[in-house]
C-alpha positions in Angstrom: 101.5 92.3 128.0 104.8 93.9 128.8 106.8 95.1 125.8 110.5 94.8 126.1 112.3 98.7 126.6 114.3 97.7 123.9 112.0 96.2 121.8 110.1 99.3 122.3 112.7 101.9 121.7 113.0 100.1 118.5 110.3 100.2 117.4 110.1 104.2 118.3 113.3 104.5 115.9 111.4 102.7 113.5 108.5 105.0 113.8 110.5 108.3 113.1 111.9 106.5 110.1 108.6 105.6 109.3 107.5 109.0 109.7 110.1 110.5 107.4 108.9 107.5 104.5 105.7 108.4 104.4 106.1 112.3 104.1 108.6 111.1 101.1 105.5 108.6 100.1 103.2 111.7 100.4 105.2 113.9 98.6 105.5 111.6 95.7 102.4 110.8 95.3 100.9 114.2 95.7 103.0 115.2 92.8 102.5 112.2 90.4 99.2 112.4 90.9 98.3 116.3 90.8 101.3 118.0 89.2 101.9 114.5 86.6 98.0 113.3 86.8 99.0 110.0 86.7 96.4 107.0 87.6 96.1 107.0 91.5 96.8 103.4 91.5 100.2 103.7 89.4 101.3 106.9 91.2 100.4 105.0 94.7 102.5 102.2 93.5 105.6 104.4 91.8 106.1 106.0 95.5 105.9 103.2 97.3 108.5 102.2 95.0 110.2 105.7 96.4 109.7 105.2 100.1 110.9 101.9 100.2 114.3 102.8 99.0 114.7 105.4 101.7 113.5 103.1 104.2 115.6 100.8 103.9 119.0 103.6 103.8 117.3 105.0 106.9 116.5 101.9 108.9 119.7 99.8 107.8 121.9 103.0 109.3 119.6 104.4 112.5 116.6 101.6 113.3 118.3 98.0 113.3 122.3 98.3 112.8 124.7 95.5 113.1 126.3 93.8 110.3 124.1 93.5 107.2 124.4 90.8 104.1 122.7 90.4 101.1 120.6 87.8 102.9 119.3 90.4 104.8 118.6 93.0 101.9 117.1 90.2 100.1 114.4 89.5 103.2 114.1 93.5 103.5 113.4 93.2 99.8 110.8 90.7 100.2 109.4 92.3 102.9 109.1 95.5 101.2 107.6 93.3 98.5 104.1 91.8 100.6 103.9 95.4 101.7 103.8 96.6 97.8 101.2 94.1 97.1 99.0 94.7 99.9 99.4 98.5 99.3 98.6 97.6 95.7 95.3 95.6 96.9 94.1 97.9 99.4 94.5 100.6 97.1 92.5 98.8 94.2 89.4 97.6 96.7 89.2 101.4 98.3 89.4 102.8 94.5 88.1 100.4 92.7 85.6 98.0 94.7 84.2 101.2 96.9 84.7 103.9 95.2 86.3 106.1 97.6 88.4 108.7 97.3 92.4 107.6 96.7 93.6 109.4 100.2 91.0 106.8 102.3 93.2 104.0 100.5 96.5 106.0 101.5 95.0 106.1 105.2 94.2 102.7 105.3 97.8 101.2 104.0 99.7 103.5 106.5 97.7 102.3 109.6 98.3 98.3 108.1 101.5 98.1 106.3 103.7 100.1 108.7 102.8 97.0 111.6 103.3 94.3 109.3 106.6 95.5 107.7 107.9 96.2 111.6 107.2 92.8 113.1 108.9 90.8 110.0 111.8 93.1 109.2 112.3 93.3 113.3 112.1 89.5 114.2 113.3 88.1 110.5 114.9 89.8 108.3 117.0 92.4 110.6 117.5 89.4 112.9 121.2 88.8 114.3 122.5 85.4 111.9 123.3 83.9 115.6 119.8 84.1 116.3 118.3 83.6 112.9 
């Protein structure tokens, strides 16, 4: 399958922003959990809460540009939203269902979520209005 160089270099911008969300989403949840000892589960969800907001700053200005409306941050909203509850469910079934440790859950929803959040911010909600 050949990947578009634009499409990929996109997604590359998106990856570095990605990259810079989840050390934010790290950092929060390290502290919420071990400095705050809040419940894994609330403290997963706070800084998801966290990241999201600095994703969006970050990829509205350096990942997907051109002219944004509140339709648009209302899709990246509802994006952000499937992504918070799938984070939410992974991290319940790794906690809860098999009893692992909270950091197998925090691998698990930043190999999945990261993927799913690209493809529909990319080709719906970041999508020019000519071509939406």
């Amino acid at each position: 399958m050949v990947v578009r160089k634009g499409l990929l270099f996109k997604f590359m911008k998106y990856s570095v922003v990605g990259f810079i969300s989840t050390v934010i989403y790290f950092l929060s949840i390290f502290v919420l959990i071990e400095v705050f000892e809040k419940d894994p589960i609330l403290a997963s969800s706070i800084s998801f809460v966290i990241m999201t907001i600095f994703s969006f700053i970050l990829n509205k200005k350096y990942t997907f540009g051109g002219h944004y409306t509140n339709k648009k941050f209302i899709r990246f909203i509802f994006v952000s939203t499937v992504g918070f509850i799938l984070n939410y469910a992974i991290m319940f079934t790794i906690l809860h269902v098999f009893s692992f440790h909270y950091l197998v859950g925090e691998l698990v929803t930043i190999l999945v979520i990261p993927l799913i959040n690209f493809t529909l911010n990319n080709y719906w909600t970041f999508k020019s209005e000519g071509t939406a």
